[in-house]
C-alpha positions as CSV (number, residue, x, y, z in Angstrom):
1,X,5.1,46.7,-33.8
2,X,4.7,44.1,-36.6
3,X,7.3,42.1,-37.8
4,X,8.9,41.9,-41.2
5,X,8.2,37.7,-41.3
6,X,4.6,37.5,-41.4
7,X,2.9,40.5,-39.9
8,X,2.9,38.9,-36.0
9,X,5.4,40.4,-33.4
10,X,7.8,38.3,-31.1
11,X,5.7,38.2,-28.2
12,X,3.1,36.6,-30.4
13,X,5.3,33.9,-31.4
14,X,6.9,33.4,-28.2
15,X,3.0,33.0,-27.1
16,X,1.7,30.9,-29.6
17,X,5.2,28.6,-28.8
18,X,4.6,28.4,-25.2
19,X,0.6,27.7,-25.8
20,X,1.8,24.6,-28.3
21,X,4.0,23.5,-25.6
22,X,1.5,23.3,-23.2
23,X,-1.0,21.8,-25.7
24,X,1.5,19.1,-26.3
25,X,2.2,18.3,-22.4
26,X,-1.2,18.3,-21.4
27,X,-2.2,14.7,-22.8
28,X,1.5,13.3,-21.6
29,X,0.4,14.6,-18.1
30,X,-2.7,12.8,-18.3
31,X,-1.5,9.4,-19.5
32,X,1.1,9.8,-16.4
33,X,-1.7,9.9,-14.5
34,X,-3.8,7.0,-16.0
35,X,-0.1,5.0,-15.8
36,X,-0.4,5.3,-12.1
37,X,-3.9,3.8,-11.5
38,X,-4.0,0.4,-10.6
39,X,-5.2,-2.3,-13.6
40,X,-8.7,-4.1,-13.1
41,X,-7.0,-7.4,-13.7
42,X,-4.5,-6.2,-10.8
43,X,-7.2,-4.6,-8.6
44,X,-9.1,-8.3,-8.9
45,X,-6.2,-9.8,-7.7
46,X,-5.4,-8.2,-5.1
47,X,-9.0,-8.6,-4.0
48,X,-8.6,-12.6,-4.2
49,X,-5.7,-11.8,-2.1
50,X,-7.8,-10.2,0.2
51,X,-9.8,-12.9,0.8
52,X,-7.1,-15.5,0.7
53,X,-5.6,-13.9,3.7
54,X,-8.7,-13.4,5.5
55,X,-9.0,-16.7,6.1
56,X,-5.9,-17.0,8.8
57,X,-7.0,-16.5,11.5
58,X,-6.6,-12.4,12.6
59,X,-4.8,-11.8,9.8
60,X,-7.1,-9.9,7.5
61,X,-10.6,-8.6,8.9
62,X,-11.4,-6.3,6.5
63,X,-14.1,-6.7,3.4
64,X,-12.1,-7.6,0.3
65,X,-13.5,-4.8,-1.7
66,X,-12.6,-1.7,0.7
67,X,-9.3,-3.5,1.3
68,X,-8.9,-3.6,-2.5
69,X,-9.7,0.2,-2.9
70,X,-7.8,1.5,-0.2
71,X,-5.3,-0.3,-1.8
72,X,-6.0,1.3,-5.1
73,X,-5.6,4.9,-3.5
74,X,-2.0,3.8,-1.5
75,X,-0.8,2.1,-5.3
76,X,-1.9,5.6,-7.1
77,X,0.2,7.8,-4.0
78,X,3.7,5.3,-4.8
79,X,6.5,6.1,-6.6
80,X,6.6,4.3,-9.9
81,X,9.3,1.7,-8.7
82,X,6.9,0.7,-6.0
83,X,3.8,0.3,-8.2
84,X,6.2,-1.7,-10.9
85,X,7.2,-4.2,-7.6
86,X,3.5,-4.3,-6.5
87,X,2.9,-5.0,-10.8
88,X,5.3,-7.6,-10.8
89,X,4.0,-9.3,-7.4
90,X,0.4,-9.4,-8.4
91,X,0.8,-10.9,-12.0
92,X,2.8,-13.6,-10.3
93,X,0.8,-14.1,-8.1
94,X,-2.8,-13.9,-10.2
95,X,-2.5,-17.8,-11.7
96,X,-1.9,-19.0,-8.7
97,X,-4.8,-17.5,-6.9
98,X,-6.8,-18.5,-9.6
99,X,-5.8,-21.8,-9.0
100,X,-3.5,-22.8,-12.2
101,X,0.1,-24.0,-11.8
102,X,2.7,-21.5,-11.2
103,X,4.2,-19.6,-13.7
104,X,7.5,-20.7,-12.9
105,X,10.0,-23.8,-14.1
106,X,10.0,-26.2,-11.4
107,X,13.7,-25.1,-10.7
108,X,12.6,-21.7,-9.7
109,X,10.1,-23.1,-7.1
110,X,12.1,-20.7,-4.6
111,X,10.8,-17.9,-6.7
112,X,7.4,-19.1,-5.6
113,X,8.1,-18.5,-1.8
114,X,9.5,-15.2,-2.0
115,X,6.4,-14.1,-4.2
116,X,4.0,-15.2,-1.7
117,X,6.0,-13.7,1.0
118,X,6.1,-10.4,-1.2
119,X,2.1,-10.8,-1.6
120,X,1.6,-11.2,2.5
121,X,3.5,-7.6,2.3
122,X,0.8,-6.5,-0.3
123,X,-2.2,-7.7,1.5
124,X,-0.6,-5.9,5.2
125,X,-0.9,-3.2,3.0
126,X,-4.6,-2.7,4.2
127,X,-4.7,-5.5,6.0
128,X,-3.1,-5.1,9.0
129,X,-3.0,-1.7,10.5
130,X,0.2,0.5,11.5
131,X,1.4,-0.6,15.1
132,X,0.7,2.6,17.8
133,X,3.5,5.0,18.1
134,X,4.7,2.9,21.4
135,X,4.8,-0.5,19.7
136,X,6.7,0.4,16.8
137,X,10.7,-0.2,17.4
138,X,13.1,2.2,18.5
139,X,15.9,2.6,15.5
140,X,19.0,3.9,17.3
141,X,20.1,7.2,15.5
142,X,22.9,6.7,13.0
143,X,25.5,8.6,15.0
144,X,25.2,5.7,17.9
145,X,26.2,2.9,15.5
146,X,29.8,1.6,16.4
């Protein structure tokens, strides 16, 4: 049945609605997805890192570059306040590692020490490998605590 308001009928319109709707999420989708792949800059960082770590001893065996894209895949599979605190770690951390002075005041030296201890997280990342099931520590259940 046409309608009186320009020869279409409701289902039409609701149609043609729902198909702009879609059209209109479709790019926001994408960009969410491009927002969660980790920045060359970043990704180059956390390679530097790699090899940084690699040389203490047993720390970091692995080739920087598969280390740096296995860390690329974990970033992309993290909730978006865990890529922002991996973000924030590797910009801090990228002057130093490149050898420049710190970007902190020299009253937040402190800052510097909790960044490089956030980075050694980073780099266990794909670094170090998850303990076996009988080395990892038993967490008493919640119900046992006193």
């Amino acid at each position: 049945m046409r309608s009186a308001y320009g020869g279409s009928t409701r289902r039409q319109a609701l149609l043609t609605a729902a198909m702009a709707a879609g059209a209109t999420l479709v790019p926001w989708a994408r960009s969410a997805w491009a927002a969660a792949a980790l920045r060359p800059a970043r990704l180059a960082t956390y390679r530097r890192l790699v090899v940084v770590a690699g040389a203490a001893p047993g720390f970091c065996p692995r080739d920087a570059a598969n280390a740096a894209r296995d860390f690329a895949r974990w970033y992309g599979a993290q909730d978006p306040a865990i890529r922002t605190h991996a973000d924030a770690i590797l910009d801090a951390l990228a002057p130093v590692l490149r050898g420049g002075p710190p970007p902190f005041a020299p009253e937040a030296q402190p800052h510097l020490a909790a960044t490089l201890a956030a980075a050694a997280g980073l780099a266990a990342v794909t670094c170090a490998p998850p303990p076996d099931e009988d080395e990892r520590p038993l967490a008493p259940p919640l119900w046992s605590a006193p």
